[in-house]
SEFIZA-3560 file (N, C-alpha, C; in Angstrom, 3 decimals):
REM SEFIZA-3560
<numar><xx>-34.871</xx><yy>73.025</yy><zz>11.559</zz><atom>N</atom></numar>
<numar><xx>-34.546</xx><yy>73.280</yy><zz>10.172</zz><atom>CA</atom></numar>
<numar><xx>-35.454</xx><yy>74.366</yy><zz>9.614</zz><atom>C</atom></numar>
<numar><xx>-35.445</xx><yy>75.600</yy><zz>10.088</zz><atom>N</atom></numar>
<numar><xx>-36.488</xx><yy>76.902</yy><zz>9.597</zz><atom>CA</atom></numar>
<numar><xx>-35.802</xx><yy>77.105</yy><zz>8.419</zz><atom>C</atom></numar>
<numar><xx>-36.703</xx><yy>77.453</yy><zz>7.402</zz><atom>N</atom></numar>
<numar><xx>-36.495</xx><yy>78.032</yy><zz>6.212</zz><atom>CA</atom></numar>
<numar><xx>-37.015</xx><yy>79.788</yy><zz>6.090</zz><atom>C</atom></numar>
<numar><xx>-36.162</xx><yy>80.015</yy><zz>5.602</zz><atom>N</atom></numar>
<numar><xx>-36.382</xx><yy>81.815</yy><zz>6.223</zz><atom>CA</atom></numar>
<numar><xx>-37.613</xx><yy>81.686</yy><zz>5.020</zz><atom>C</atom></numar>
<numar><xx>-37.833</xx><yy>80.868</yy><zz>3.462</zz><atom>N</atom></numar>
<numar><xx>-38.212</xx><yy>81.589</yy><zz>2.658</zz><atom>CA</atom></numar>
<numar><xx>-39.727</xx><yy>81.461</yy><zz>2.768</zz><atom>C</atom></numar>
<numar><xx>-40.191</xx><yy>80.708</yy><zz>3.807</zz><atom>N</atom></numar>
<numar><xx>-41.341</xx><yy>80.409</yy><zz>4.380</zz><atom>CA</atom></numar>
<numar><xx>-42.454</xx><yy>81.532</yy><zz>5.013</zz><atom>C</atom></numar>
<numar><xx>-42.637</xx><yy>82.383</yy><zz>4.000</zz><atom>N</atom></numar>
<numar><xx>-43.397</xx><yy>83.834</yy><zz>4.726</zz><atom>CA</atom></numar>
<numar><xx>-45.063</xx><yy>83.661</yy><zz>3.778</zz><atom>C</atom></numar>
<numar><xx>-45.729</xx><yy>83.175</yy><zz>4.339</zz><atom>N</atom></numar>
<numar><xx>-47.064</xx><yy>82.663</yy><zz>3.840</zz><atom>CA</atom></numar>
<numar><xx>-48.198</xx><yy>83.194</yy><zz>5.128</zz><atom>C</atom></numar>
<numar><xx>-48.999</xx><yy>82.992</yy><zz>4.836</zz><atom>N</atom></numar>
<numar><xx>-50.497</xx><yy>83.372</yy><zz>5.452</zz><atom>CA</atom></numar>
<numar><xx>-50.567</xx><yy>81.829</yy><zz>6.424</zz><atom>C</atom></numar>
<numar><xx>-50.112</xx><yy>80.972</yy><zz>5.454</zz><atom>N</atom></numar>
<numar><xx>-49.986</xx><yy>79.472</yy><zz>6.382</zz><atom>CA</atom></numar>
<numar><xx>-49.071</xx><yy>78.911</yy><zz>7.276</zz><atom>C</atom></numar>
<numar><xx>-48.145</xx><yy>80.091</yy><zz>7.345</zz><atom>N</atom></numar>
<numar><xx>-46.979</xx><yy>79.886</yy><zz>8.571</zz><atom>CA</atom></numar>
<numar><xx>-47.335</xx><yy>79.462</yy><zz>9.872</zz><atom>C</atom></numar>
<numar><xx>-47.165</xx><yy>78.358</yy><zz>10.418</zz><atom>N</atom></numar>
<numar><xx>-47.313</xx><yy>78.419</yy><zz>11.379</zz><atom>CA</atom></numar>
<numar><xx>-46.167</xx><yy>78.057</yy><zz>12.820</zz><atom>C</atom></numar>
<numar><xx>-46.839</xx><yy>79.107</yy><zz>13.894</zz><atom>N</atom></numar>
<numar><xx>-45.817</xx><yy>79.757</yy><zz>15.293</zz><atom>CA</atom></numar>
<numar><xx>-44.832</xx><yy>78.121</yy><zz>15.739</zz><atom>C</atom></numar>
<numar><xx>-43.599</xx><yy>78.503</yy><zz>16.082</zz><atom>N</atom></numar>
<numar><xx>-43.054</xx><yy>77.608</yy><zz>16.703</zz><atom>CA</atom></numar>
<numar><xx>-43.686</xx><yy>77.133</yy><zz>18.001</zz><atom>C</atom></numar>
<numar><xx>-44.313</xx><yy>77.701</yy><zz>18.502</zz><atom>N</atom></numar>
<numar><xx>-44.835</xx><yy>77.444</yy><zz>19.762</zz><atom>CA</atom></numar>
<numar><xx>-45.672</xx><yy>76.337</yy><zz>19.333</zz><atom>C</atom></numar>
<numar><xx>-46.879</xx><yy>76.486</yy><zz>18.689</zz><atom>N</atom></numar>
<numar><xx>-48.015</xx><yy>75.892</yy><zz>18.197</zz><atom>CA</atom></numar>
<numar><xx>-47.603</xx><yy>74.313</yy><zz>17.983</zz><atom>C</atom></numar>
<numar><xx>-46.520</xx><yy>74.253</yy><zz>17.193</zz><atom>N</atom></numar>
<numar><xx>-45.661</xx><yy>73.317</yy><zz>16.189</zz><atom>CA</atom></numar>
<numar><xx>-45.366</xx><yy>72.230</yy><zz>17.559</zz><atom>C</atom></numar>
<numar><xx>-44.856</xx><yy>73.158</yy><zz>18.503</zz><atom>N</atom></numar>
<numar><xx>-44.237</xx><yy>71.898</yy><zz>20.069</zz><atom>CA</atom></numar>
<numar><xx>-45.456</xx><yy>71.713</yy><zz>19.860</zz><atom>C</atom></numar>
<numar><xx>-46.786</xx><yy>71.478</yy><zz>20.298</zz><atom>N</atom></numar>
<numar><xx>-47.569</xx><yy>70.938</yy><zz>20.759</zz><atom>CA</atom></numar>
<numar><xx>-48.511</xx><yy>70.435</yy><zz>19.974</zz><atom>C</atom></numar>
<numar><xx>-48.657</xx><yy>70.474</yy><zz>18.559</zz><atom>N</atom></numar>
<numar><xx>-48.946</xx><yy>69.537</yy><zz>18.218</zz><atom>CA</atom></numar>
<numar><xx>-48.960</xx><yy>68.434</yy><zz>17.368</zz><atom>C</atom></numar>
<numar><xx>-49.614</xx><yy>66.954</yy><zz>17.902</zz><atom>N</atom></numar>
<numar><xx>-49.517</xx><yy>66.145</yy><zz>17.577</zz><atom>CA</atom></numar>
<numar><xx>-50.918</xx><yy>65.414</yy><zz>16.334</zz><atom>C</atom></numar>
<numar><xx>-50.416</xx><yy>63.737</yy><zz>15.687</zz><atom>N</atom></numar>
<numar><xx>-51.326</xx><yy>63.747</yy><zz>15.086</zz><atom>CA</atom></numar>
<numar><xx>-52.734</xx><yy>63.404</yy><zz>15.454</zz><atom>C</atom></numar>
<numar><xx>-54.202</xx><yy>63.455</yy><zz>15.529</zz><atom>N</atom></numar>
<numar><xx>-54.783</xx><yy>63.288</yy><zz>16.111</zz><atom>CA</atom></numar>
<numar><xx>-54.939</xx><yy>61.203</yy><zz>16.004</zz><atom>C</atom></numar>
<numar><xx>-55.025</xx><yy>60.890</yy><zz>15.343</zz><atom>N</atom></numar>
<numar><xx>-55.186</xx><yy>59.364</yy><zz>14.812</zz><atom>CA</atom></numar>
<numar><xx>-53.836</xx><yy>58.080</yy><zz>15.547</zz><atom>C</atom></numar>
<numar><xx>-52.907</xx><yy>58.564</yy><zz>15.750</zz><atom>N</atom></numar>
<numar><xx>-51.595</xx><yy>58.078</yy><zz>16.653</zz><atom>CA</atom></numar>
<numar><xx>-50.735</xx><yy>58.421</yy><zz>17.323</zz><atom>C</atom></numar>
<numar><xx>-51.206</xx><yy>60.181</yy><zz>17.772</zz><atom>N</atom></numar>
<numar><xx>-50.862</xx><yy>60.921</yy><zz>18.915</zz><atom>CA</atom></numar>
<numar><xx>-49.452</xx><yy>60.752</yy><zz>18.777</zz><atom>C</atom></numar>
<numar><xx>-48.572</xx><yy>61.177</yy><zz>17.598</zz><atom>N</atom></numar>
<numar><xx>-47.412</xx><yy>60.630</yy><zz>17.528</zz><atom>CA</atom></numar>
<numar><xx>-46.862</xx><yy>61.640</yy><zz>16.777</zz><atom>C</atom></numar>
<numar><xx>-45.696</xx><yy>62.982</yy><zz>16.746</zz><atom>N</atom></numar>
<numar><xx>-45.489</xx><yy>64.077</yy><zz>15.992</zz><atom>CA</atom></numar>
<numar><xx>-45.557</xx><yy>63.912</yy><zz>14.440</zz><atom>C</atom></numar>
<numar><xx>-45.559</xx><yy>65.120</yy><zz>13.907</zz><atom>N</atom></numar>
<numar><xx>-46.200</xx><yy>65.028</yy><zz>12.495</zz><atom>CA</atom></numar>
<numar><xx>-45.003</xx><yy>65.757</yy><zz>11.561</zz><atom>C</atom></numar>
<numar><xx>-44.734</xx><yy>66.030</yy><zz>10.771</zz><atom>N</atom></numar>
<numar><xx>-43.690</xx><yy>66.538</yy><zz>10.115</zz><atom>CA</atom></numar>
<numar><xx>-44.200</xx><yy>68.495</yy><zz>9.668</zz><atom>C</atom></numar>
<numar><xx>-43.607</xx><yy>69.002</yy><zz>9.486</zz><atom>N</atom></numar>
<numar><xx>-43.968</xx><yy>70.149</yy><zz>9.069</zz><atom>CA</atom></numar>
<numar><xx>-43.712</xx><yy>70.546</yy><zz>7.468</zz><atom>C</atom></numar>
<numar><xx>-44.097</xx><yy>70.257</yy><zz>6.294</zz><atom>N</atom></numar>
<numar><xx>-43.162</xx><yy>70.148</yy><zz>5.204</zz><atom>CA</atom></numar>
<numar><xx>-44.248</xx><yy>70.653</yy><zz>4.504</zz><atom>C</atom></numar>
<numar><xx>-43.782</xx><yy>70.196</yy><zz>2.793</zz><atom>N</atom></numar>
<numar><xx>-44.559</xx><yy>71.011</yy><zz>1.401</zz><atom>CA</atom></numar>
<numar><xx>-44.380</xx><yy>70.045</yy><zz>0.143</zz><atom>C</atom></numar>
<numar><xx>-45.126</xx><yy>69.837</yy><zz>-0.642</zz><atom>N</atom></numar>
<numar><xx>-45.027</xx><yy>68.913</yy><zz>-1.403</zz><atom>CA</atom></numar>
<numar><xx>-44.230</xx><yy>69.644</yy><zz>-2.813</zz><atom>C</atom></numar>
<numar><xx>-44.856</xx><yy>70.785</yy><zz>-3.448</zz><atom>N</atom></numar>
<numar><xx>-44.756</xx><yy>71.528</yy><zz>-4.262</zz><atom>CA</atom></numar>
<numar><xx>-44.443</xx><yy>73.051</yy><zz>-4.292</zz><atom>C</atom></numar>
<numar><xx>-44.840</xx><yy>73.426</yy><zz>-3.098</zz><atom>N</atom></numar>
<numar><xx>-44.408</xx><yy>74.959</yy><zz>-2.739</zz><atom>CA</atom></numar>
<numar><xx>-44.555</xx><yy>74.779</yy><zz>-1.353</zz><atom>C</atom></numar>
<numar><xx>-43.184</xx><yy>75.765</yy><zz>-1.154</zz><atom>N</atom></numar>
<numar><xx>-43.252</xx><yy>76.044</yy><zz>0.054</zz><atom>CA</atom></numar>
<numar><xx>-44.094</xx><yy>76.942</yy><zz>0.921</zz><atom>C</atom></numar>
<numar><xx>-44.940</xx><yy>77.544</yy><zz>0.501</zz><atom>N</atom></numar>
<numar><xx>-45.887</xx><yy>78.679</yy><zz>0.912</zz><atom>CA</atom></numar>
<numar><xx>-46.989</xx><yy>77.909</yy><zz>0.994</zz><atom>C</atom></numar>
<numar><xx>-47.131</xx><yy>76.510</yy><zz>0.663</zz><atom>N</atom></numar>
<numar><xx>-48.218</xx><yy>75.726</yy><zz>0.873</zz><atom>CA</atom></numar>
<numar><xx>-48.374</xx><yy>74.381</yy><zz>1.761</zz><atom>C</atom></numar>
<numar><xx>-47.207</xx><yy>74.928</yy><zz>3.383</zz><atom>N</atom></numar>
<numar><xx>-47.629</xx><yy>73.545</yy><zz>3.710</zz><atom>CA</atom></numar>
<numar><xx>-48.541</xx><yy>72.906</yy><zz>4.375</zz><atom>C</atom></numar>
<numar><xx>-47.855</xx><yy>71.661</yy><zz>4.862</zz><atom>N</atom></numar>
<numar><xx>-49.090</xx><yy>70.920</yy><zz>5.456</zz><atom>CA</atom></numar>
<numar><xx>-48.372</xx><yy>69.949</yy><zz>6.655</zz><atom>C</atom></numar>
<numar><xx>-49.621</xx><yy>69.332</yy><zz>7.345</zz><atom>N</atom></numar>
<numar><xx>-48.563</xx><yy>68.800</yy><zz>8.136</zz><atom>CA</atom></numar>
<numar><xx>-48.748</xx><yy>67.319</yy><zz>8.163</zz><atom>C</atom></numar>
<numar><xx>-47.505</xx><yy>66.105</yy><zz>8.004</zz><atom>N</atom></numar>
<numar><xx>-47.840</xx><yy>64.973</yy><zz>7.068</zz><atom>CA</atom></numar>
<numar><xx>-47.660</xx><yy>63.945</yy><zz>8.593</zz><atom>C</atom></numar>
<numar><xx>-48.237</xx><yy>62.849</yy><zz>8.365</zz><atom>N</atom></numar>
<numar><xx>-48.127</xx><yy>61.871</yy><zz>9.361</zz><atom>CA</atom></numar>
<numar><xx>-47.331</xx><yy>60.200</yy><zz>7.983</zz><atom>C</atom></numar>
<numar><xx>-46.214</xx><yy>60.427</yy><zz>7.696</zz><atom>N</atom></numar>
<numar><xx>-45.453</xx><yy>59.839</yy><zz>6.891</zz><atom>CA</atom></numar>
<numar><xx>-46.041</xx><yy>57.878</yy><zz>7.639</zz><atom>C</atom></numar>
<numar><xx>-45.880</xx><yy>57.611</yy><zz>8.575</zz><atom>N</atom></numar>
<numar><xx>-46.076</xx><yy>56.391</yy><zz>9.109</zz><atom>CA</atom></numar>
<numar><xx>-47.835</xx><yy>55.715</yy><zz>8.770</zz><atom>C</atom></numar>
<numar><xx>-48.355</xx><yy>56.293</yy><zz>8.626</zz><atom>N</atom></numar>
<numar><xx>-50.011</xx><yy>55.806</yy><zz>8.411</zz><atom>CA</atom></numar>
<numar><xx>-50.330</xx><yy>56.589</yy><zz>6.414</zz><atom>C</atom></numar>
<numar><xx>-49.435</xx><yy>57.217</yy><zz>6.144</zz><atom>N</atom></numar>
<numar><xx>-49.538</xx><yy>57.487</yy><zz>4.940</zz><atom>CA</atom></numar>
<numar><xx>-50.953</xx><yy>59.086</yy><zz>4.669</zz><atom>C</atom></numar>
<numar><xx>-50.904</xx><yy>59.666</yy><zz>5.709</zz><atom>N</atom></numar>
<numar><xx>-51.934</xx><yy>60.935</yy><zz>5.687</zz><atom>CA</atom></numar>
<numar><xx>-51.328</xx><yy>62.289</yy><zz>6.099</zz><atom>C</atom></numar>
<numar><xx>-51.869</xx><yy>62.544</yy><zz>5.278</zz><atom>N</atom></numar>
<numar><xx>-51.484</xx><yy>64.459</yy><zz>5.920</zz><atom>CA</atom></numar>
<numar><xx>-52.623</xx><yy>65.146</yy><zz>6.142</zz><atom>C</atom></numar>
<numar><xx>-52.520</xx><yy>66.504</yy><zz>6.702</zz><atom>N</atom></numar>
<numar><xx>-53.363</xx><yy>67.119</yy><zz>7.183</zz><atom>CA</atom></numar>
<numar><xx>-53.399</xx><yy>69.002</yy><zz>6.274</zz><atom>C</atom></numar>
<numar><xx>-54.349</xx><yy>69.267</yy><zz>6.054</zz><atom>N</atom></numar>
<numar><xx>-53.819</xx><yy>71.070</yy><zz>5.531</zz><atom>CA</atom></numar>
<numar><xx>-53.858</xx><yy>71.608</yy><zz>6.034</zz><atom>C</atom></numar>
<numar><xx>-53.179</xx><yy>72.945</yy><zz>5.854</zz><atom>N</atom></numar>
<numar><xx>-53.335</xx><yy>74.262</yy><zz>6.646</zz><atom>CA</atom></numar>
<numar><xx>-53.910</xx><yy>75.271</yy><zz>6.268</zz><atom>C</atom></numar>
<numar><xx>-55.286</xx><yy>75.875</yy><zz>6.358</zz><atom>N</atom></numar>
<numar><xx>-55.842</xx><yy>76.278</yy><zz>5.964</zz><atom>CA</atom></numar>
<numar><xx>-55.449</xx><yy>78.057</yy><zz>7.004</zz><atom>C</atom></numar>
<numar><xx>-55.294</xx><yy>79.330</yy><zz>6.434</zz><atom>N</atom></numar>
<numar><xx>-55.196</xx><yy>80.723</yy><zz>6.904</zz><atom>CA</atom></numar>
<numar><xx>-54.686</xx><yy>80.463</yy><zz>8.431</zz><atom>C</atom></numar>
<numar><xx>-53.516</xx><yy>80.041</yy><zz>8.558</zz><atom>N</atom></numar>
<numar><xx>-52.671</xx><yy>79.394</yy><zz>9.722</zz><atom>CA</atom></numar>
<numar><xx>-53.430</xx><yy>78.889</yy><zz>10.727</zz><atom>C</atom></numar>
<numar><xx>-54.694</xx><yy>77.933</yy><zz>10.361</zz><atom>N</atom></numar>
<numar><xx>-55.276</xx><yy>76.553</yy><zz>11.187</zz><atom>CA</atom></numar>
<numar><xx>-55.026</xx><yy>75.531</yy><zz>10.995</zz><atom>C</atom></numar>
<numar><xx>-54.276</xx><yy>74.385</yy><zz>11.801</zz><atom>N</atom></numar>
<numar><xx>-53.660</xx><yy>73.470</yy><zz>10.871</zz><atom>CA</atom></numar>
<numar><xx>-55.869</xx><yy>72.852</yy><zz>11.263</zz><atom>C</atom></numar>
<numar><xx>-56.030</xx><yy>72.061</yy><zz>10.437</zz><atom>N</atom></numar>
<numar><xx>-57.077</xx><yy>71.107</yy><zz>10.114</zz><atom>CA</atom></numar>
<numar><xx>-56.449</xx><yy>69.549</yy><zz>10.651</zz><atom>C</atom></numar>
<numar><xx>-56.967</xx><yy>69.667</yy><zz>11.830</zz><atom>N</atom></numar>
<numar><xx>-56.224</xx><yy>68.188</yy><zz>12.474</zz><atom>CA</atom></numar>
<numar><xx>-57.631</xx><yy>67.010</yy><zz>12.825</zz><atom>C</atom></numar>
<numar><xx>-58.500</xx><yy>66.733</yy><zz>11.789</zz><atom>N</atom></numar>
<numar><xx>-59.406</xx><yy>66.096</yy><zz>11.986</zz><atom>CA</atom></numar>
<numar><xx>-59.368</xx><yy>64.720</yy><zz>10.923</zz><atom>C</atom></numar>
<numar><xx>-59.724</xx><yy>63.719</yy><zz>11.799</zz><atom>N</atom></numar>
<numar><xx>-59.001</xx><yy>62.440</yy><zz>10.747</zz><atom>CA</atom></numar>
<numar><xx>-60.076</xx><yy>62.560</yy><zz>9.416</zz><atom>C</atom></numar>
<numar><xx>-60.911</xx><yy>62.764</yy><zz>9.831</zz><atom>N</atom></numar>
<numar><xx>-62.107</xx><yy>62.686</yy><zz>8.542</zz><atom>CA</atom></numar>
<numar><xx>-61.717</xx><yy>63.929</yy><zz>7.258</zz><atom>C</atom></numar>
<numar><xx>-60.915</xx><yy>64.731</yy><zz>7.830</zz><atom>N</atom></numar>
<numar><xx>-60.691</xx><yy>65.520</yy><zz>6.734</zz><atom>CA</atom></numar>
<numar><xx>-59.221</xx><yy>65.278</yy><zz>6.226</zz><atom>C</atom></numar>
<numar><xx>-58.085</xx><yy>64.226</yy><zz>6.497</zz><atom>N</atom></numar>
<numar><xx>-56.819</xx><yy>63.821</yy><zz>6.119</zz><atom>CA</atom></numar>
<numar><xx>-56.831</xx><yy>63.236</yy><zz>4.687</zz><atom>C</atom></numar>
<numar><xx>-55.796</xx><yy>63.638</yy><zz>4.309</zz><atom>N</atom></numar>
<numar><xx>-55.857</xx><yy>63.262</yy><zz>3.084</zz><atom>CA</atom></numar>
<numar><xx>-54.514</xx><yy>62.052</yy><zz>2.160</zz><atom>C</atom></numar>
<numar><xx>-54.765</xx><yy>61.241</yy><zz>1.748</zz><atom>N</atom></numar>
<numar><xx>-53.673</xx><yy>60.275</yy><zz>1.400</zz><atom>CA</atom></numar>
<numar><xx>-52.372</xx><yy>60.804</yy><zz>1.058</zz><atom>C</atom></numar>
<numar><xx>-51.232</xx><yy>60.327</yy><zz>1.634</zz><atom>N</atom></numar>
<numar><xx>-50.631</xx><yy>60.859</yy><zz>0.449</zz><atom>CA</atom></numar>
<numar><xx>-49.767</xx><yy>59.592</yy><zz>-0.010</zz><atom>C</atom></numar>
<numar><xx>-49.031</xx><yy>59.512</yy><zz>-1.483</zz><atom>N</atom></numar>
<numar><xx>-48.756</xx><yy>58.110</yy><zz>-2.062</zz><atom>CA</atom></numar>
<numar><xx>-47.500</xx><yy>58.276</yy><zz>-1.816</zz><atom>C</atom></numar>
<numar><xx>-46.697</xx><yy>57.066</yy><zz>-2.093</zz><atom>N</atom></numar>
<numar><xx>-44.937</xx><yy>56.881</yy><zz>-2.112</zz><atom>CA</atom></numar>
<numar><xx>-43.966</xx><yy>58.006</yy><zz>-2.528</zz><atom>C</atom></numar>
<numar><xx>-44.343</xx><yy>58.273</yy><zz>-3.458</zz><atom>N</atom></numar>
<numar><xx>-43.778</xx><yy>59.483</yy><zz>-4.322</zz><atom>CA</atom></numar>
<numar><xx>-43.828</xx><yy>60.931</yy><zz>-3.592</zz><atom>C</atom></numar>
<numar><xx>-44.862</xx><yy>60.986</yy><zz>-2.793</zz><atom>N</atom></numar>
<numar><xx>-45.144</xx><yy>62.079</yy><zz>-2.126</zz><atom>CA</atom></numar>
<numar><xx>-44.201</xx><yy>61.851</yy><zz>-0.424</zz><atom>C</atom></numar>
<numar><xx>-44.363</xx><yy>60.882</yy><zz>-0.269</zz><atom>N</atom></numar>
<numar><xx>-43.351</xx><yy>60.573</yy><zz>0.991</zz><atom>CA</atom></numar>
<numar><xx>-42.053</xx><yy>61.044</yy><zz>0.629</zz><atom>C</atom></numar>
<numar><xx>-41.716</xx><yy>60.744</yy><zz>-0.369</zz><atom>N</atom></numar>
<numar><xx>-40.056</xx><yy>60.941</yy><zz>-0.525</zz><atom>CA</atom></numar>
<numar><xx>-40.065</xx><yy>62.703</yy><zz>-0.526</zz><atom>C</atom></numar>
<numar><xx>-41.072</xx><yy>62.977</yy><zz>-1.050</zz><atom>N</atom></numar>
<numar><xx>-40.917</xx><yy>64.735</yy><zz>-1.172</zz><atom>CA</atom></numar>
<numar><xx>-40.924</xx><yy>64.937</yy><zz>-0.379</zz><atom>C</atom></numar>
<numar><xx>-41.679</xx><yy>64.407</yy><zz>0.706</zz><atom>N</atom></numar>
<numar><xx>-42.084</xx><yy>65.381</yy><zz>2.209</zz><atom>CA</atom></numar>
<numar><xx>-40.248</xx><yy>65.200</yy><zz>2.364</zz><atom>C</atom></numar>
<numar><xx>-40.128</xx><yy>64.115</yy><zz>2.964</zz><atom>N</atom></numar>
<numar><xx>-38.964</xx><yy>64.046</yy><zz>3.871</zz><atom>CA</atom></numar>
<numar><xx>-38.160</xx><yy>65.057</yy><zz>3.448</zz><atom>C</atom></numar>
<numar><xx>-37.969</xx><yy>65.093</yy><zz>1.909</zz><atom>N</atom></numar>
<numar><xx>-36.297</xx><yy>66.153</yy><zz>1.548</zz><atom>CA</atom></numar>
<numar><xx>-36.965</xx><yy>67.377</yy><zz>1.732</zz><atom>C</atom></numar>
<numar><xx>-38.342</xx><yy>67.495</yy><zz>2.069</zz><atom>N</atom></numar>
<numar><xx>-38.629</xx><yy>69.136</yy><zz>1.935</zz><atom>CA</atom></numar>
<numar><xx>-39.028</xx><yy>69.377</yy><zz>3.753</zz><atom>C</atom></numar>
<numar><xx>-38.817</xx><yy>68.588</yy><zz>4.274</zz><atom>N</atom></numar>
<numar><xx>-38.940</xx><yy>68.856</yy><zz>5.907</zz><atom>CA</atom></numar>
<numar><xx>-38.870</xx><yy>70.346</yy><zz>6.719</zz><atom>C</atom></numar>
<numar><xx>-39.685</xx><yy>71.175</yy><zz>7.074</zz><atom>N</atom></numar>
<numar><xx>-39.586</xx><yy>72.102</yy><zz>7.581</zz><atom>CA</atom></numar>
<numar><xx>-39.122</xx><yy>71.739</yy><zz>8.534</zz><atom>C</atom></numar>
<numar><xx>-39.903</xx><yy>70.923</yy><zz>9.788</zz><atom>N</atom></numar>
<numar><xx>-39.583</xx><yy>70.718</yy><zz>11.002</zz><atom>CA</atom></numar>
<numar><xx>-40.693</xx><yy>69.749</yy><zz>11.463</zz><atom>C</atom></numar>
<numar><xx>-40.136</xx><yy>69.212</yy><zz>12.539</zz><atom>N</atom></numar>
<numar><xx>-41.229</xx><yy>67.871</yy><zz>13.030</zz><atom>CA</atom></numar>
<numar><xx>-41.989</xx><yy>68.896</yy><zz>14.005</zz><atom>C</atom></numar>
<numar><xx>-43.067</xx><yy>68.265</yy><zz>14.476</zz><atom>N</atom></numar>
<numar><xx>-43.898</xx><yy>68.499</yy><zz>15.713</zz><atom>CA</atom></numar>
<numar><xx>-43.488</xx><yy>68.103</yy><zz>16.684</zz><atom>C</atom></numar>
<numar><xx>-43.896</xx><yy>68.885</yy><zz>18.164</zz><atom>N</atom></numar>
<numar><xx>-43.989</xx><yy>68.053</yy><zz>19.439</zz><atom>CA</atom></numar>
<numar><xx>-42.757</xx><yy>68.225</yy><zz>19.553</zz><atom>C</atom></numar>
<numar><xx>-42.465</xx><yy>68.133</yy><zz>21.272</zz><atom>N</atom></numar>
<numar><xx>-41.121</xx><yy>68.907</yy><zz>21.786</zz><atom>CA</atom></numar>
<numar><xx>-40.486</xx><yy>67.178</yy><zz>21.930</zz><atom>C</atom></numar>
//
């Protein structure tokens, strides 16, 4: 599900995206945006954490994940770039 309008500094390569996973349940992660699309992140919807992307590094360290609440789940899903992991 690529979104062409996705042209950010935080884009990150399809390649990259197959391979990775979340670090905390080694289990693919979603590729999405809560509020803008030029700002995403990559969410682990099942344990309730996401991760940022900082100048196209995703930040995949559990100590730096950040909550996200109910309300924010429902956004991720309808705003889904693409999942992780082949």
């Amino acid at each position: 599900m690529s979104d062409p309008k996705l042209l950010t500094s935080n884009k990150l390569e399809d390649t990259l995206l197959d391979i990775i996973v979340c670090p905390i349940d080694k289990q693919p992660l979603i590729y999405s945006y809560i509020d803008d699309i030029n700002s995403p992140i990559l969410a682990n919807i099942r344990i309730n954490r996401y991760y940022e992307i900082k100048d196209s590094i995703p930040i995949l360290l559990e100590e730096e994940s950040i909550d996200i609440n109910n309300n924010e789940i429902e956004i991720l899903k309808r705003n889904t770039i693409r999942t992780t992991g082949k």
